[in-house]
C-alpha positions as CSV (number, residue, x, y, z in Angstrom):
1,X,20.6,1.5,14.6
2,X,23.4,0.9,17.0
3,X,24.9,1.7,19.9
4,X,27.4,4.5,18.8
5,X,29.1,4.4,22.4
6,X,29.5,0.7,22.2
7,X,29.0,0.0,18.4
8,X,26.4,-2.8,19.6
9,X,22.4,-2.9,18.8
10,X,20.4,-1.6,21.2
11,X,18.3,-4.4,23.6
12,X,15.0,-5.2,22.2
13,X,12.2,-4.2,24.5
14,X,10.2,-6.2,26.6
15,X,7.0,-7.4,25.6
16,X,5.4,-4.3,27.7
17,X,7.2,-1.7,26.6
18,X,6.9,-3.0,23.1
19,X,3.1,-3.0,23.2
20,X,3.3,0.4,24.1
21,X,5.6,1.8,21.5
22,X,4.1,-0.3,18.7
23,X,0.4,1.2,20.4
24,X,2.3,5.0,19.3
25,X,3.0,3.5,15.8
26,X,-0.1,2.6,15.2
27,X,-1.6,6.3,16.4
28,X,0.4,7.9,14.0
29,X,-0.3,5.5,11.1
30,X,-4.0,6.4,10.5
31,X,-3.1,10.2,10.1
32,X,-0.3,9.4,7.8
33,X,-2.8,7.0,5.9
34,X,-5.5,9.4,5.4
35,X,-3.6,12.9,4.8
36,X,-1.8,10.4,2.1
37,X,-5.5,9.4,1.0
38,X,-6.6,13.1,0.7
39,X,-3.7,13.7,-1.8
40,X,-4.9,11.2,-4.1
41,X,-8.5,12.4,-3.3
42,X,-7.3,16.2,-3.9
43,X,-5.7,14.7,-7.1
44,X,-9.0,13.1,-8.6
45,X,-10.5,16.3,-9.6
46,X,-7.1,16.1,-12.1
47,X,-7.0,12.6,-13.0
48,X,-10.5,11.0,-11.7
49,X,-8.9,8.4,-9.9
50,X,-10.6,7.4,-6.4
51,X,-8.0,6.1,-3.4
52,X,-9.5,2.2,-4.1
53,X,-8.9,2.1,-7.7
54,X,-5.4,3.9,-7.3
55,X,-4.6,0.6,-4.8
56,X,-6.0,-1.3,-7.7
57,X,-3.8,0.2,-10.6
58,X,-0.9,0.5,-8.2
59,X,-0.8,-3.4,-7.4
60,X,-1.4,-4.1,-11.3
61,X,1.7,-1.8,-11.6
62,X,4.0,-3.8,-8.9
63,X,2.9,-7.3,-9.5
64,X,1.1,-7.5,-13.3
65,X,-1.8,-9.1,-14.4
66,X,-3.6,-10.6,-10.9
67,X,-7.3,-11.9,-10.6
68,X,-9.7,-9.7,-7.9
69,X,-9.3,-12.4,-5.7
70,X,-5.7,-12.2,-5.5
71,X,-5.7,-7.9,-5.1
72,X,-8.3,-8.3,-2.4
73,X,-6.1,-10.9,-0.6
74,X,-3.0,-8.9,-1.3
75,X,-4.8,-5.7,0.1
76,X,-6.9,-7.4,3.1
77,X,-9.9,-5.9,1.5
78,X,-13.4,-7.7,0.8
79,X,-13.2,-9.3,-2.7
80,X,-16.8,-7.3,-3.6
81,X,-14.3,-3.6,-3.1
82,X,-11.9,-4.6,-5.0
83,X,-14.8,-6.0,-7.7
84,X,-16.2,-2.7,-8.0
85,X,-12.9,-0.5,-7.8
86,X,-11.7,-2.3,-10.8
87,X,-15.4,-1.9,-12.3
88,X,-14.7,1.6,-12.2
89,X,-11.1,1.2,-13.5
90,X,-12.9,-0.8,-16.6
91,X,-15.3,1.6,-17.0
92,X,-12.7,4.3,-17.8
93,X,-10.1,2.0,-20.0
94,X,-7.6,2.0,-17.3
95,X,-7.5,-1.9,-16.9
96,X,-8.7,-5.1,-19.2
97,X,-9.6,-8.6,-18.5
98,X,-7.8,-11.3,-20.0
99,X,-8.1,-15.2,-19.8
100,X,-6.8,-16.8,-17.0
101,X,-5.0,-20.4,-17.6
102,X,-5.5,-21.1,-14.3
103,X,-8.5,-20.3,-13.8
104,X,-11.8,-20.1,-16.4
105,X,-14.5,-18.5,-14.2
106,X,-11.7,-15.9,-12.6
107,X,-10.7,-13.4,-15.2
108,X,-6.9,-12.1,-15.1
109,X,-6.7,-8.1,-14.3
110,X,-4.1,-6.2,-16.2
111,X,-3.0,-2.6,-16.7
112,X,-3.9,-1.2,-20.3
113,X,-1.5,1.8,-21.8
114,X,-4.5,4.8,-20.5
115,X,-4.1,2.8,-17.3
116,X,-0.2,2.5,-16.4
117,X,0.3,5.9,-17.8
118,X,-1.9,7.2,-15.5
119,X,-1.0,5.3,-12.0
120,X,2.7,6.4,-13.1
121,X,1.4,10.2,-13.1
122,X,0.0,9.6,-10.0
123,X,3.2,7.6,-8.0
124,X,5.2,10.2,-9.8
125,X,3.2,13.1,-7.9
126,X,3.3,11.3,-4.6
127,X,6.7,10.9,-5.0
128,X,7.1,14.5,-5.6
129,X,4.9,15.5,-2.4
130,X,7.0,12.6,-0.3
131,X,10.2,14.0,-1.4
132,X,10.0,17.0,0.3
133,X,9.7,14.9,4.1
134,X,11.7,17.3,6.4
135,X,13.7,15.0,9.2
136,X,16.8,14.7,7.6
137,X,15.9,10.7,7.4
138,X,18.3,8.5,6.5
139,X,18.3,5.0,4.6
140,X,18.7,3.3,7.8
141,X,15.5,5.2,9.3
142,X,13.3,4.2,6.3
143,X,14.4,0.6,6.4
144,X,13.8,0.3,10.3
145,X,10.5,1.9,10.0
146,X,9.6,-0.8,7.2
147,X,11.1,-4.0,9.2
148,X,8.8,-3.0,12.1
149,X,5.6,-1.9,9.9
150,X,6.8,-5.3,7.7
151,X,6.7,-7.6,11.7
152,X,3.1,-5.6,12.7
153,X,1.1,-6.2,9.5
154,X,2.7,-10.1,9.9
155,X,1.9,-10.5,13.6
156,X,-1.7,-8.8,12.8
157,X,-2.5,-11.5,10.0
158,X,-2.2,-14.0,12.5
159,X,-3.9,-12.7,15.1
160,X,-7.6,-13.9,15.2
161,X,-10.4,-11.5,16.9
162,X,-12.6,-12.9,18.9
């Protein structure tokens, strides 16, 4: 993202105008987030997997075995969602609870085979879907878009609402 003229980065923006780009981020975010929702939703006729237990399976993919307190932190989701999201996932076989060393009263979460084979259907069919993202984007588009999604989900955890 530089300057092709003068082979230097670009300015960063004053606080203003970066309010008011960041505002057009954020306005395009929740369509992205729930036509991306709908395809696992569109999915769960095939595979019976809701959006919250797909998050749940998909963090237990990423990270292994975590307690529901650590997913719902992770997530910034109430730990009673994530309770009953992995309550379902139990129900179907797709995760287990093991003992937690660290903890006795807070049961570790882990994938189980039914489980990890299906959340890699599922990424695997998203992929698919994502794949075909017309644009042309390059590398250096997807990791600009991350560092600024990556500096407003840390600037929101900080701010308190009032």
């Amino acid at each position: 993202m530089t300057d092709t003229a003068t082979n230097r980065r670009p300015r960063p923006l004053t606080p203003d105008n970066l309010g008011d780009r960041l505002v057009d981020v954020l306005a395009l975010l929740g369509p992205v987030y729930r036509k991306s929702q709908r395809l696992v939703e569109d999915n769960e006729r095939i595979e019976g997997v809701s959006i919250g237990v797909r998050a749940v399976l998909d963090l237990l993919r990423e990270h292994g075995p975590m307690t529901v307190p650590q997913m719902a932190r992770e997530q910034s989701l109430s730990r009673q969602f994530v309770q009953r999201m992995t309550n379902d996932a139990l129900a179907k076989g797709w995760v287990e609870t093991t003992a937690n060393p660290a903890h006795k009263r807070s049961s570790l979460i882990a994938l189980t085979a039914a489980g990890s084979d299906l959340i890699a259907t599922v990424v695997r069919r998203e992929h698919q879907a994502l794949s075909q993202t017309p644009g042309e984007l390059t590398g250096d588009d997807i990791d600009g878009c991350i560092r600024v999604l990556d500096g407003l989900l840390r600037n929101l955890q900080h701010v308190n609402v009032d």
